[in-house]
C-alpha positions in Angstrom: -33.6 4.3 12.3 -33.5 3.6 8.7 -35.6 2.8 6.3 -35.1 -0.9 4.3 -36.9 -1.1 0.7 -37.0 -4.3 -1.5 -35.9 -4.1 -5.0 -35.1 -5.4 -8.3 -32.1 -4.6 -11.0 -33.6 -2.6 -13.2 -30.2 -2.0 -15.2 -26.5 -1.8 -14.1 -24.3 -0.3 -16.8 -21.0 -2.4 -17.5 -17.8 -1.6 -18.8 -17.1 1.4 -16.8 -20.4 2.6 -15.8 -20.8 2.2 -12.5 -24.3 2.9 -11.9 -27.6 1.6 -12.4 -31.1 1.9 -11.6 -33.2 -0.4 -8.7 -37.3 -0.6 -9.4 -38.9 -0.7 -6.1 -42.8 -0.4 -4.6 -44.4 -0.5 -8.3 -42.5 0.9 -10.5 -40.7 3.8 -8.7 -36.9 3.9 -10.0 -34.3 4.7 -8.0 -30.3 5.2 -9.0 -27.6 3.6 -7.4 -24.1 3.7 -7.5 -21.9 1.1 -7.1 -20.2 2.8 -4.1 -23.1 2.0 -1.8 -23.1 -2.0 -2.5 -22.6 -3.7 0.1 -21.9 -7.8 1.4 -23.3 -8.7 5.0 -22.8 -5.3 5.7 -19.2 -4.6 4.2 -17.5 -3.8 0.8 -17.1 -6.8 -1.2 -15.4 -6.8 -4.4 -17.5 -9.8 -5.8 -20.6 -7.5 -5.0 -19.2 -4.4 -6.6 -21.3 -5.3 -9.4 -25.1 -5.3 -9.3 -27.2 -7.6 -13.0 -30.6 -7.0 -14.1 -33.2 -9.2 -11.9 -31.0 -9.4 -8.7 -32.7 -8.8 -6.0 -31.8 -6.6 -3.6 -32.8 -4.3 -0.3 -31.7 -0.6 0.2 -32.2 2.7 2.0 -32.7 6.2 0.4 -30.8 9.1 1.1 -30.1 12.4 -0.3 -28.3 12.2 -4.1 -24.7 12.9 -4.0 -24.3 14.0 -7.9 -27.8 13.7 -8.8 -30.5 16.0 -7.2 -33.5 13.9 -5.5 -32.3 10.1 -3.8 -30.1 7.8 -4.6 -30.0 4.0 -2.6 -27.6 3.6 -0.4 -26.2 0.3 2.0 -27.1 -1.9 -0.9 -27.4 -5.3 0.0 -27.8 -7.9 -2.7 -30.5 -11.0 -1.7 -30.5 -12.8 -4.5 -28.5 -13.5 -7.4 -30.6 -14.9 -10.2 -32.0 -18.4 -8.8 -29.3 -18.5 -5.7 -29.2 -16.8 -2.7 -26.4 -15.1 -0.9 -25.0 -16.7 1.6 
């Protein structure tokens, strides 16, 4: 069973960065590549992009490139003052 986390955008690199960083319980950081968000549980290209201050829930796993954990099955909750629907 896995593991869901809340989190906030911390920053999401633009222009051909496609990672970023989520801030979760206090202040941890976590990284996150843009692979791993998700819509209603599938890709959507609308949500291949994550902005500082969405919110958003996750799971960690092990890092792909990085050592340590990355979040994965990214789901984005709210998008500045709207939520998903």
């Amino acid at each position: 069973m896995e593991i869901y986390y809340k989190g906030i955008v911390d920053w999401f690199g633009s222009g051909g960065q496609s990672y970023g960083y989520i801030k979760y319980d206090d202040g941890k950081q976590v990284y996150v590549h843009y692979k791993q968000i998700r819509s209603k549980g599938q890709r959507d290209s609308k949500f291949m992009e994550l902005r500082e201050g969405d919110e958003v829930t996750f799971c960690l796993a092990p890092g792909y490139r990085n050592p340590g954990t990355q979040a994965s099955n990214v789901e984005i909750t709210k998008l500045g003052n709207d939520t998903v629907k």
